[in-house]
C-alpha positions in Angstrom: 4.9 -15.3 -22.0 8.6 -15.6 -22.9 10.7 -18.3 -21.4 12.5 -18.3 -18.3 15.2 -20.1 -16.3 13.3 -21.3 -12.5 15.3 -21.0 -9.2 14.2 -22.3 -6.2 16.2 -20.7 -3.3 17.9 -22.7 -0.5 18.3 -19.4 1.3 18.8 -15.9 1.5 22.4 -15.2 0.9 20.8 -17.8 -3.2 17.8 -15.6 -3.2 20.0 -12.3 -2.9 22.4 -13.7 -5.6 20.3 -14.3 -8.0 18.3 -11.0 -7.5 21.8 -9.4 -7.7 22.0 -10.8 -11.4 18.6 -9.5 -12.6 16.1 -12.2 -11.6 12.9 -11.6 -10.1 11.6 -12.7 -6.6 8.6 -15.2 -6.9 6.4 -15.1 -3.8 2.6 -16.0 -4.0 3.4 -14.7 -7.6 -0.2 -12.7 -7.9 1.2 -9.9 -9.0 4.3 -11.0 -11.1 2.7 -13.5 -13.4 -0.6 -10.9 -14.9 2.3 -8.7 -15.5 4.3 -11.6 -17.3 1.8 -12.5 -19.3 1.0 -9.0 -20.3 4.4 -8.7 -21.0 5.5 -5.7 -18.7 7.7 -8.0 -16.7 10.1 -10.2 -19.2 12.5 -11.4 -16.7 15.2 -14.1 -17.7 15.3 -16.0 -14.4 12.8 -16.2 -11.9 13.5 -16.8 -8.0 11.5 -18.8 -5.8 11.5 -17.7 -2.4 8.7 -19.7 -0.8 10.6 -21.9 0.8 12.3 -19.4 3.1 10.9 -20.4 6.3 12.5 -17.7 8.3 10.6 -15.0 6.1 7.2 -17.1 6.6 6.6 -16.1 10.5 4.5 -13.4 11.9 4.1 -12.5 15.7 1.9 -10.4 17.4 2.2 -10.5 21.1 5.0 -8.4 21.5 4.7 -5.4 24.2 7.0 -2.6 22.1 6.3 -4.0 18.4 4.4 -6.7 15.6 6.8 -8.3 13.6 5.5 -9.8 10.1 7.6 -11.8 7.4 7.7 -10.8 4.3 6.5 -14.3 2.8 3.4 -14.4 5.9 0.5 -14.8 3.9 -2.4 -12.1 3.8 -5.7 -14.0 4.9 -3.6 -15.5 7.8 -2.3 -12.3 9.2 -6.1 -11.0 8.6 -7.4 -13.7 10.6 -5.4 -13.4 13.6 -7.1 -12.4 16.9 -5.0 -9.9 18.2 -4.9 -8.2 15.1 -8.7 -8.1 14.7 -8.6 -7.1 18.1 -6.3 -4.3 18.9 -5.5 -3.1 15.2 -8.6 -3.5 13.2 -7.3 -1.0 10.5 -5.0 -3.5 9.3 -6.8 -6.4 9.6 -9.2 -4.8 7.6 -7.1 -3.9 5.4 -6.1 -7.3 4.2 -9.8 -8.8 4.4 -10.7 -5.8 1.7 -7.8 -6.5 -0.2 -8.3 -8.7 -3.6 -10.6 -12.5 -3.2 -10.5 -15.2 -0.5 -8.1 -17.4 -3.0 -6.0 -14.4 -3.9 -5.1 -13.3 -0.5 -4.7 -17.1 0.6 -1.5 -16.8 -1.7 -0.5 -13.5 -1.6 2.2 -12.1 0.7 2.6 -8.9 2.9 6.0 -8.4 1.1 4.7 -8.8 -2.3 1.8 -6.9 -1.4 3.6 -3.6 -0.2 5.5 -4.1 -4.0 2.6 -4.1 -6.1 2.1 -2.0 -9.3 -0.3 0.3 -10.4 -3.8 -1.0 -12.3 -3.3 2.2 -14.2 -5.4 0.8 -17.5 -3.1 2.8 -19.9 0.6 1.1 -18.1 -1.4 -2.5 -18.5 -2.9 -1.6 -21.4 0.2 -2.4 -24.2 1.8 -1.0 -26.7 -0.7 0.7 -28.4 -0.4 3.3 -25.4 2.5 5.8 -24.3 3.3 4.9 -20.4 6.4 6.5 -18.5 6.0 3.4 -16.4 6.1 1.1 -18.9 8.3 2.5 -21.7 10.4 6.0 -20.0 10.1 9.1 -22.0 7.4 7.7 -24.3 4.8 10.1 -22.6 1.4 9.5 -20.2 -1.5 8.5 -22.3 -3.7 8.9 -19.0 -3.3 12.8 -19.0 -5.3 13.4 -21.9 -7.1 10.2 -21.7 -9.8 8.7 -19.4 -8.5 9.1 -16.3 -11.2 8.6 -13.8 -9.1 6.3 -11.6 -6.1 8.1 -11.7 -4.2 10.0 -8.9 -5.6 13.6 -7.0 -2.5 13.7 -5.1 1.1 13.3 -5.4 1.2 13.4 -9.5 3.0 14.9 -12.0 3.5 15.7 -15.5 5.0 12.3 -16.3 2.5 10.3 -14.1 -0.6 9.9 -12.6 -0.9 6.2 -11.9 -2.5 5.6 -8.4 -0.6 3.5 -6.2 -2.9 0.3 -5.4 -2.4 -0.9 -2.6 -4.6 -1.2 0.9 -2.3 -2.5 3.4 0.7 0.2 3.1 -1.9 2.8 4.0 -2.4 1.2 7.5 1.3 0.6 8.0 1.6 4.0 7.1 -0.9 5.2 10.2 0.9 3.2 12.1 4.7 4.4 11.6 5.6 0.8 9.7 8.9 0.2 8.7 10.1 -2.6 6.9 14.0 -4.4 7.2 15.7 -5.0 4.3 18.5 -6.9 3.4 21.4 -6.4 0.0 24.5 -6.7 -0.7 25.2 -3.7 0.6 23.5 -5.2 4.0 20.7 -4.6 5.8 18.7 -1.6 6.7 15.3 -0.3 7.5 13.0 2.0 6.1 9.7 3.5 7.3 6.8 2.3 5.0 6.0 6.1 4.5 9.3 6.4 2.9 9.1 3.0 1.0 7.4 4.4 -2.0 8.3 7.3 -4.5 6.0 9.6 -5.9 6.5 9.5 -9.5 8.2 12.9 -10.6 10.4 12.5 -14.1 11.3 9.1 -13.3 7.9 7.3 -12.8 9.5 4.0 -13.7 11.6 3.5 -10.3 8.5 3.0 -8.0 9.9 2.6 -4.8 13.1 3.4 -2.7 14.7 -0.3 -2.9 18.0 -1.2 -4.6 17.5 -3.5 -7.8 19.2 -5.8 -5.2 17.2 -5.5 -2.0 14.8 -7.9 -0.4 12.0 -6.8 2.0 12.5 -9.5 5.2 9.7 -8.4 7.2 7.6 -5.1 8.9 7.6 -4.0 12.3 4.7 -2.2 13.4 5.4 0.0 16.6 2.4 -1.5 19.8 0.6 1.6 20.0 -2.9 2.2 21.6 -3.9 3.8 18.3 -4.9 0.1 17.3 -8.0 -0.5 19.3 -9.7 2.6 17.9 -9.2 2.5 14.5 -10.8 1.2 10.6 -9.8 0.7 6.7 -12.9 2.3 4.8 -12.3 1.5 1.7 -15.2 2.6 -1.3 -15.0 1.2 -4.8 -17.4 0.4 -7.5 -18.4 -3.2 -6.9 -18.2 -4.9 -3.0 -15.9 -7.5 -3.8 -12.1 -7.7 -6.0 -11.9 -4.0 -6.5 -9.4 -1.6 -6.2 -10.1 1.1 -4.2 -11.6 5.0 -5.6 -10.9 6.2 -2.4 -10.0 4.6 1.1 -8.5 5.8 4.4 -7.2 4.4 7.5 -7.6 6.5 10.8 -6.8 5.7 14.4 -8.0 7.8 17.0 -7.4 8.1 21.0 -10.2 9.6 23.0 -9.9 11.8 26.5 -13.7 11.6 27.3 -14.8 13.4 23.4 -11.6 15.4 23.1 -9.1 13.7 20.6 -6.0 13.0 22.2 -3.8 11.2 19.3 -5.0 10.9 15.7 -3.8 9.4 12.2 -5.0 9.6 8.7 -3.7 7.9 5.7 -5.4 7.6 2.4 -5.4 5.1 -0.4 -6.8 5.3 -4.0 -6.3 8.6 -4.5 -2.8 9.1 -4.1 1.0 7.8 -6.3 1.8 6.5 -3.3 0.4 5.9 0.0 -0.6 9.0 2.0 -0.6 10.7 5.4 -2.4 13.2 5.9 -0.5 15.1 9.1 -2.4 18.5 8.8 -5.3 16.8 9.2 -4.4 14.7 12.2 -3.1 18.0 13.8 -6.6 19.7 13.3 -8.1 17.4 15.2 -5.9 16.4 18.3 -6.9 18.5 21.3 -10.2 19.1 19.6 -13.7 18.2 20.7 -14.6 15.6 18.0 -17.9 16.1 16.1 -19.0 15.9 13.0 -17.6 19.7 12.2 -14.3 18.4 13.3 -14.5 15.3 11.3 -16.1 17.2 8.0 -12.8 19.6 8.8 -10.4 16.8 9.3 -11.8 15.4 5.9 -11.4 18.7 3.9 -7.9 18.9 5.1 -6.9 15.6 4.0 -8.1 16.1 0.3 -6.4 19.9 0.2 -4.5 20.0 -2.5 -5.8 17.4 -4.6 -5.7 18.8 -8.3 -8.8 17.0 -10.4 -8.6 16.1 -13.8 -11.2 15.8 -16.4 -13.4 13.0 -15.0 -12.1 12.0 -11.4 -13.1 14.9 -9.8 -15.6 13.3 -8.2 -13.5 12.0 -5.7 -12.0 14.7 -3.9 -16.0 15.0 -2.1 -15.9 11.1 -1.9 -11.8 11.2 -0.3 -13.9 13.7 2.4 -16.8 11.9 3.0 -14.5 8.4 3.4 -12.5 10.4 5.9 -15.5 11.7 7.5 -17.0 8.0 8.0 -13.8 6.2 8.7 -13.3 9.1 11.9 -17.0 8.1 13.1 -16.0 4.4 13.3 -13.0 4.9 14.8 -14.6 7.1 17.2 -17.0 4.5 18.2 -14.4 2.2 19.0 -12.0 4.8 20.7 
């Protein structure tokens, strides 16, 4: 790890100056020092923003909306009873997220940021990432690439995007406020993150000199019936190979409202619209469900050894619409 100058930020207007001259934001850091000391991230000055107060906060009793700092930690958002409550999906998806210890430090901000655990962009030098190095070619198309993106790649890239949470703000209609010198603004989590095209290495729709602040989650009655499948290879610590989060409101067993969004399978976090549509104003079942899941997957374009999980993206639809059936 090379050495760096250490900021500790008195506020925002310090944390957004020194982002403005190339530093990187430190927040529980679980993310930014693996790729320090793997040497993707070299920064010269590193920012600390945990002292931020005003970006620590989280509140969920509002009537119209749920308001999370950036810097609010993941297993204390989890835990809290309204969430568990009335939006299981994204309590869930927290509590699945990484170990007890990692999610005691890690924040909703940093999480929504994360990069990829594509094995060839962590893997060094020895392999040719767009990600990592631009232009120098994708080592995962002609390589192993069972854990690598269905949807939303291209010819540059087909790291999946990691995450669990932005799939569930994604159900939900999420945005997050932002705040850089060219002022603030706010952008729907959907629209947060880019799918990788020719330029793989800009991940996400940010200026270089933008801080998230918080997310705002719209109240919806959505939350009560809803879940975060996620499947993956070992129970505990592992990233997902396919997940969903689905919300459903019931009229009797007609489906009045639906939402679908998939993780670990994706470049980015992904609604599934067509398949909510197919459902809504339709008796649910398990025909509708096995159709709903079909119609979240179409399109996905298997490589040598992942296709295995188009059937498993279904089937993790499929289950995830049965739970959130049963709590619609």
């Amino acid at each position: 790890m090379q050495q760096f100058d250490y900021i500790r930020a008195v506020d925002l207007g310090d944390a957004l100056q020194a982002l403005g001259g190339g530093a990187k934001l430190l927040a529980g850091g679980t993310t930014l020092y693996d790729l320090m000391k793997l040497r993707i991230e070299r920064p010269e000055q590193i920012v600390d923003i945990n002292h931020l107060s005003e970006l620590s906060y989280f509140d969920t009793s509002g009537d119209r909306e749920l308001v999370f700092g950036a810097l609010a930690r993941m297993s204390d958002v989890a835990a809290d009873p309204r969430l568990v409550r009335d939006y299981p999906a994204i309590s869930e998806s927290l509590w699945r997220a990484a170990s007890q210890q990692l999610r005691n430090m890690a924040s909703l901000g940093g999480n929504l940021l994360q990069r990829t655990r594509c094995p060839y962009f962590r893997g060094g030098e020895p392999y040719a990432c767009n990600k990592r190095h631009p232009d120098s070619g994708c080592a995962a198309i002609e390589g192993l690439d069972r854990g690598q993106a269905l949807l939303g790649a291209s010819g540059a890239c087909s790291a999946v995007y990691p995450g669990d949470l932005a799939a569930a703000l994604v159900a939900f209609d999420a945005e997050v406020d932002v705040v850089g010198s060219q002022g603030a603004r706010s952008i729907p989590v959907e629209e947060l993150h880019r799918e990788p095209g020719d330029t793989p290495h800009i991940e996400t729709t940010l200026a270089p000199d933008e801080i998230i602040v918080r997310i705002r989650v719209p109240a919806t009655p959505l939350g009560r019936g809803s879940t975060y499948l996620k499947v993956r290879d070992r129970e505990s610590y592992a990233f997902a190979l396919a997940s969903a989060a689905v919300a459903l409101v019931m009229d009797g067993e007609v489906v009045r409202d639906a939402r679908i969004a998939l993780g670990g399978l994706a470049t980015r976090p992904w609604r599934v619209r067509a398949a909510e549509r197919l459902l809504i104003g339709r008796r649910f079942d398990e025909d509708a469900a096995r159709a709903a899941g079909e119609a979240a997957l179409e399109g996905a374009t298997p490589g040598r050894f992942n296709g295995f999980r188009i059937e498993l993206g279904v089937r993790t639809v499929v289950d995830a619409l049965t739970i959130a059936r049963q709590r619609a």
